[in-house]
C-alpha positions as CSV (number, residue, x, y, z in Angstrom):
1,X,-16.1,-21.1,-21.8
2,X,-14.6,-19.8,-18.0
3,X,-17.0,-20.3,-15.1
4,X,-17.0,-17.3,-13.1
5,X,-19.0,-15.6,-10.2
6,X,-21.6,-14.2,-11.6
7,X,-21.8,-10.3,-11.0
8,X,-22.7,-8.1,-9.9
9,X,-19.8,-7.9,-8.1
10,X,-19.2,-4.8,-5.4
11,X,-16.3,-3.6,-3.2
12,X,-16.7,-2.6,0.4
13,X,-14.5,-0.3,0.1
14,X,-16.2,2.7,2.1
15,X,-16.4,0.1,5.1
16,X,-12.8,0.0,4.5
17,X,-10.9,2.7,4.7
18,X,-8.2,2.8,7.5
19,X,-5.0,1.6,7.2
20,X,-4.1,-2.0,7.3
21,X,-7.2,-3.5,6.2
22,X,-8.0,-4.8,2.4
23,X,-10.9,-4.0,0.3
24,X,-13.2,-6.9,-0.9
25,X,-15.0,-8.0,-4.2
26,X,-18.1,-9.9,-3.8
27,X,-21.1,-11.3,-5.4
28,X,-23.6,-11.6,-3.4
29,X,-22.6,-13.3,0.0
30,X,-19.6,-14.4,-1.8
31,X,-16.1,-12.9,-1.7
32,X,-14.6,-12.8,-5.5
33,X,-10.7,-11.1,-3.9
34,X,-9.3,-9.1,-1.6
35,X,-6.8,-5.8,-2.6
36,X,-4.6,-5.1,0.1
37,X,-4.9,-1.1,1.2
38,X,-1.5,-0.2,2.9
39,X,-1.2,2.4,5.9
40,X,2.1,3.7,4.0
41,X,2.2,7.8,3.5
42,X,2.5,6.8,-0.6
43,X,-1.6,7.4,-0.8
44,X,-0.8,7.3,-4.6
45,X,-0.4,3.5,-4.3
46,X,-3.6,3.3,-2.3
47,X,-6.1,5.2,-5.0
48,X,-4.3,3.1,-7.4
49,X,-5.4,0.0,-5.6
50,X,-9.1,1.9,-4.8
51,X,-8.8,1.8,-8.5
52,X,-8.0,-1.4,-9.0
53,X,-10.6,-2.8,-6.5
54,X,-13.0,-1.1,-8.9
55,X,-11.4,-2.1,-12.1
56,X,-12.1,-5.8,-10.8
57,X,-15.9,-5.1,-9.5
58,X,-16.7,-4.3,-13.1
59,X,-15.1,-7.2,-14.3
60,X,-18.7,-9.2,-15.6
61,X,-20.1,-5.5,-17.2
62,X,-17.2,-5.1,-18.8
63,X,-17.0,-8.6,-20.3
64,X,-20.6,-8.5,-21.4
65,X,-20.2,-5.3,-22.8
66,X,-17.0,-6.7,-25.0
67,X,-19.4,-9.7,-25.6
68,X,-22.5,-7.4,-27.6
69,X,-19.8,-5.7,-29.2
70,X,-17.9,-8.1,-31.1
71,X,-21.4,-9.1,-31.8
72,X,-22.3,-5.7,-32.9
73,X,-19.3,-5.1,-35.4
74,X,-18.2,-6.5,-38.5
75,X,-15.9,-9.2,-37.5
76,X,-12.6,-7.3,-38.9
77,X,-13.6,-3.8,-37.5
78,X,-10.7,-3.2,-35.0
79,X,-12.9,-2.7,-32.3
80,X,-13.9,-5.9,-32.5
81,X,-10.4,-7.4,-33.0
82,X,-9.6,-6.4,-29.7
83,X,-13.0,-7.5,-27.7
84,X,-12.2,-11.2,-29.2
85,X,-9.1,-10.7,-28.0
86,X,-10.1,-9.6,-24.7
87,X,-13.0,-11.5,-24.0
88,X,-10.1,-14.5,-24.6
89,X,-7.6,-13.1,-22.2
90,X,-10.7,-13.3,-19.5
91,X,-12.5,-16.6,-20.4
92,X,-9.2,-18.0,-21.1
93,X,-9.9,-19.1,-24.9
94,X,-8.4,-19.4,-27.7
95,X,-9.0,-16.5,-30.4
């Protein structure tokens, strides 16, 4: 089984909000990643990466909520086909 932070995890992201500067994932005092926030007039690209700052904060719900539900299925419902599968592609086991 992976060893990760334990969350919860949080971005700073509304400390961080001009141009130039990166928004952080931590746990606690410790910082988990950093997603660059560019100061180019695409602001697509940067709510895609506000997104993906909190894509990543969610990172331990998510996988504990994968977790109960491959418990909570039969084990060839497709649901919990793909939360094996998933919970894999995070831990970094084999299926």
């Amino acid at each position: 089984m992976s060893k990760h932070t334990p969350g919860p995890w949080q971005t700073d992201q509304a400390e961080h909000d001009a141009p130039y500067q990166d928004i952080r994932i931590h746990a606690g005092k410790g910082s988990i990643c950093c997603v660059w926030i560019d100061d180019a007039p695409l602001h697509d690209y940067n709510a895609e990466q506000r997104a993906n700052a909190r894509l990543i904060a969610a990172a331990p719900e998510l996988l504990e909520a994968l977790r109960w539900t491959a418990r909570a299925l039969h084990a060839e419902h497709p649901a919990a086909i793909k939360a094996r599968a998933a919970i894999a592609k995070a831990t970094g086991e084999q299926t």
